[in-house]
C-alpha positions in Angstrom: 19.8 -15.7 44.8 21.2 -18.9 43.0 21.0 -21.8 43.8 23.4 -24.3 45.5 25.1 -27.1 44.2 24.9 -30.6 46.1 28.0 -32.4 46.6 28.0 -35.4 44.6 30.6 -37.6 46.8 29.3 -36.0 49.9 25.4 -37.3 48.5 26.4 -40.9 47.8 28.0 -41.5 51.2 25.4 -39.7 53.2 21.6 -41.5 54.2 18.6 -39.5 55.5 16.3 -41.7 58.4 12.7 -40.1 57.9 13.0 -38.5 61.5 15.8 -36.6 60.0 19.1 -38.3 61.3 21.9 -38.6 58.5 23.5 -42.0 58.5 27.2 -42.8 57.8 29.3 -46.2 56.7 32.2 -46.6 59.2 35.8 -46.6 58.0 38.5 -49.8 57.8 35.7 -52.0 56.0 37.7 -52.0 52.8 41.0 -54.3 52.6 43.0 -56.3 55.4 40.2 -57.9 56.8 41.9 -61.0 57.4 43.7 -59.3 60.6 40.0 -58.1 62.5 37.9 -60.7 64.0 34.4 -61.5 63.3 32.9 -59.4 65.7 35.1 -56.4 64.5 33.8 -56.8 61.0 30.6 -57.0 61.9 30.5 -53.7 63.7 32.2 -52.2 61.1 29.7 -53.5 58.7 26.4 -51.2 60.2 26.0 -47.7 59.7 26.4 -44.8 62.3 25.1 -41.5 63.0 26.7 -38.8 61.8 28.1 -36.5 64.9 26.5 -33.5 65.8 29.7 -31.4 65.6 30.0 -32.9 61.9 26.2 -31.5 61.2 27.0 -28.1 60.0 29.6 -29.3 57.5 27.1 -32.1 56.2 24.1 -29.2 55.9 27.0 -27.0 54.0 27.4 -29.7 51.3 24.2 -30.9 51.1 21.8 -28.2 51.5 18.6 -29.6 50.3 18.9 -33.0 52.0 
């Protein structure tokens, strides 16, 4: 069997915790920031967990992660 390719852009945007959970960045951090508030920006600014609906697709383009 041969073996399967990562997904480069998938790879960069995804983290591994050491229990296992796959970490995310959350979207509308990038540009017009001057219309969200503080508190916004600042939840916008941590990382979230990566759905379990979303899991299969993340194992499909990163299989060895």
């Amino acid at each position: 069997m041969y073996k399967l390719k990562t997904r480069r852009s998938a790879l960069k945007r995804i983290n591994q915790t050491k229990t296992g959970k796959l970490l995310r960045r959350k979207a509308f951090k990038n540009h017009l920031l001057a219309n969200k508030n503080h508190k916004r920006r600042k939840r916008l600014s941590q990382k979230t967990l990566i759905l379990s609906s979303d899991k299969k697709n993340v194992q499909l383009m990163l299989p060895y992660l």
